[in-house]
C-alpha angles and dihedrals in degrees: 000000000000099000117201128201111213139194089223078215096286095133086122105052096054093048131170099026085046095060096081105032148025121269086238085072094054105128106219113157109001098304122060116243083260097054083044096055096045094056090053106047084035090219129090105257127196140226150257117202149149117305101246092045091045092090086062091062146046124254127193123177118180131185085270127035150158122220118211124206092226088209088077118089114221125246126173092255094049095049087047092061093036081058096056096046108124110163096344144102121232105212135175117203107310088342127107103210102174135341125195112233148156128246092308110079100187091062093099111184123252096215105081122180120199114241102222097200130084121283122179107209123187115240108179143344093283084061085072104063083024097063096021092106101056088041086050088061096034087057104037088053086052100046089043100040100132090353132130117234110220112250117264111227116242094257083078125094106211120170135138134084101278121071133247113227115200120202123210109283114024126129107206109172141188087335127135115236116191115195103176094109101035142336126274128230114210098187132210110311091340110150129219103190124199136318089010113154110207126184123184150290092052135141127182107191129203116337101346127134135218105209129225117299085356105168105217113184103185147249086085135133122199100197118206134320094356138140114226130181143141115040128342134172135170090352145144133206111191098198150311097014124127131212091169098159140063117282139103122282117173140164096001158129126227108197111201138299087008119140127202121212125248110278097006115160132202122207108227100175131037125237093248082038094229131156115288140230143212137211099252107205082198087060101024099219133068110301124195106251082205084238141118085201123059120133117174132326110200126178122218130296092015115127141173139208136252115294097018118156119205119211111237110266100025132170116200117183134229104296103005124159111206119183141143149068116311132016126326127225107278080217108057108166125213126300098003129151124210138025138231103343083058145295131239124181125295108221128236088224098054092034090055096053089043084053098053090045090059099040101041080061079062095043087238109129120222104249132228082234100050086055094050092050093044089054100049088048086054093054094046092047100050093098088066089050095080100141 
């Protein structure tokens, strides 16, 4: 069976970080939804985006074919009765979660049958650092099934119930490393230097650090080839950002290719410690998370200077370059430039030197179609640009 991973058409609810990539490349746990998806069903899927983004990704559509909502998180149970679907819809509640269908994706059948077991969707950006730490656990038990974990060396302090898996390559020396509230995932040649405190779950993916005396409360998730230092708690990285230097993150997402400036600092928690909202793209207005704890969503390429403090509950867009004394905004748009003395535009042309600068550290090229997707972000963002 040819299996398809689809948007369902919530790009907008999952903006900024969806303005430059499908739902189906979320990271939540240690995998993405995609590379979730993928162990389960044993077989590559593809997926199913915005128009703009579906260059970006691969799309096969075959004379039969399952398409998957890549909100929903995979469990044995759930892949079993998405593997029997022939002419019929699996639904839980109000939520479609696959329907089997031919070449035309949008002929959705009318016969739905309720799935009875549990399924964990997510709903909005605050799902990922809400639900990181069961996914933490759902994935490390998958990737380290009948595996041997690589020795730590005895300058480690290691103590707590969950494991601690080790892939080929790392180098992980004189850190503590607490597993009494969840596991922790060191991935292939990641590197925890010294005096690092680590407290699960935790999971550090390909290629990424873990600076020197770097303070790490789980449930976090440092995505790959990161560099990552200071005070973190109930975070994800997605990938190749760096927050190599002291200062507070909590209760937040970090989108890709973004860089915090040494000794920034994110707010988690307001002063009256009431409930926070978020800036909702969908709604366009300020929207209650329904939560006491939300740090900072930013979307990818965005960065900020030394010293920068981040309202709690704030939204930044795709390339933006916040810097400055005082707060920010906790709504920056796209491809802004400044802080809390003012923004002006950001140009396509500087940000996209500035891009291929930072990735070509990493030996990842700038793509034509990256180009093509950030401009188009840029176009459908100017309203919010009124400076």
């Amino acid at each position: 069976m040819n299996f398809i991973l689809s948007d369902f058409n919530k790009h907008q609810k999952f903006l900024p970080l969806t303005f430059t990539r499908a739902l189906a490349d979320y990271r939540i746990g240690i995998l993405t939804l995609k590379e979730k998806w993928e162990f389960y069903l044993n077989q590559k899927v593809s997926v199913l985006t915005q128009e703009y983004l579906q260059a970006k990704y691969s799309l096969k559509i075959e004379n039969e074919n399952i398409v998957i909502n890549a909100q929903i998180i995979p469990n044995p149970e759930l892949v079993g009765e998405i593997l029997k679907l022939k002419d019929a819809c699996l639904v839980k509640d109000e939520n479609i979660i696959a329907y089997s269908c031919s070449d035309n994706l949008e002929d959705i059948p009318k016969t739905k049958i309720e799935f009875k077991g549990e399924v964990l969707i997510i709903n909005s950006n605050t799902d990922v650092f809400t639900f990181n730490g069961e996914l933490i656990k759902q994935d490390f038990d998958i990737i380290t099934k009948g595996r041997k974990s690589q020795k730590l060396s005895s300058t480690n302090t290691v103590f707590g119930k969950y494991p601690v898996f080790v892939e080929e390559g790392c180098f992980v020396e004189c850190a503590s490393i607490n597993t009494n509230d969840g596991p922790v995932y060191i991935g292939k040649n990641a590197k925890i230097m010294e005096g690092s405190h680590i407290r699960g779950a935790f999971a550090i993916c390909e290629n990424s650090e873990l600076k020197m005396g770097a303070k790490i409360y789980g449930p976090t998730t440092i995505g790959p080839s990161c560099k990552v230092g200071g005070e973190i708690n109930n975070s994800v990285f997605f990938a190749h950002s760096n927050k190599a230097h002291d200062g507070f993150l909590g209760n937040s997402v970090i989108g890709e290719w973004c860089n915090l400036g040494a000794d920034s600092n994110n707010s988690n928690l307001k002063n009256n410690y009431a409930i926070v909202k978020l800036w909702d793209y969908e709604k366009e207005r300020f929207v209650s998370t329904g939560l006491q704890f939300c740090g900072l969503i930013m979307g990818d390429h965005s960065k900020c200077g030394i010293n920068t403090m981040f309202n709690t509950g704030t939204v930044v867009g795709v390339s933006a370059n916040i810097f400055g004394a005082g707060f920010p905004r906790n709504f920056i748009p796209s491809f802004s430039w400044g802080g809390h003395a003012g923004l002006s535009v950001y140009k396509t042309e500087t940000a996209f030197e500035v891009m291929t600068k930072v990735m070509e550290r990493r030996n990842v090229q700038l793509t034509e179609i990256d180009k093509q997707i950030l401009a188009h972000v840029f176009d459908i963002t100017a309203k919010y640009r009124n400076f």
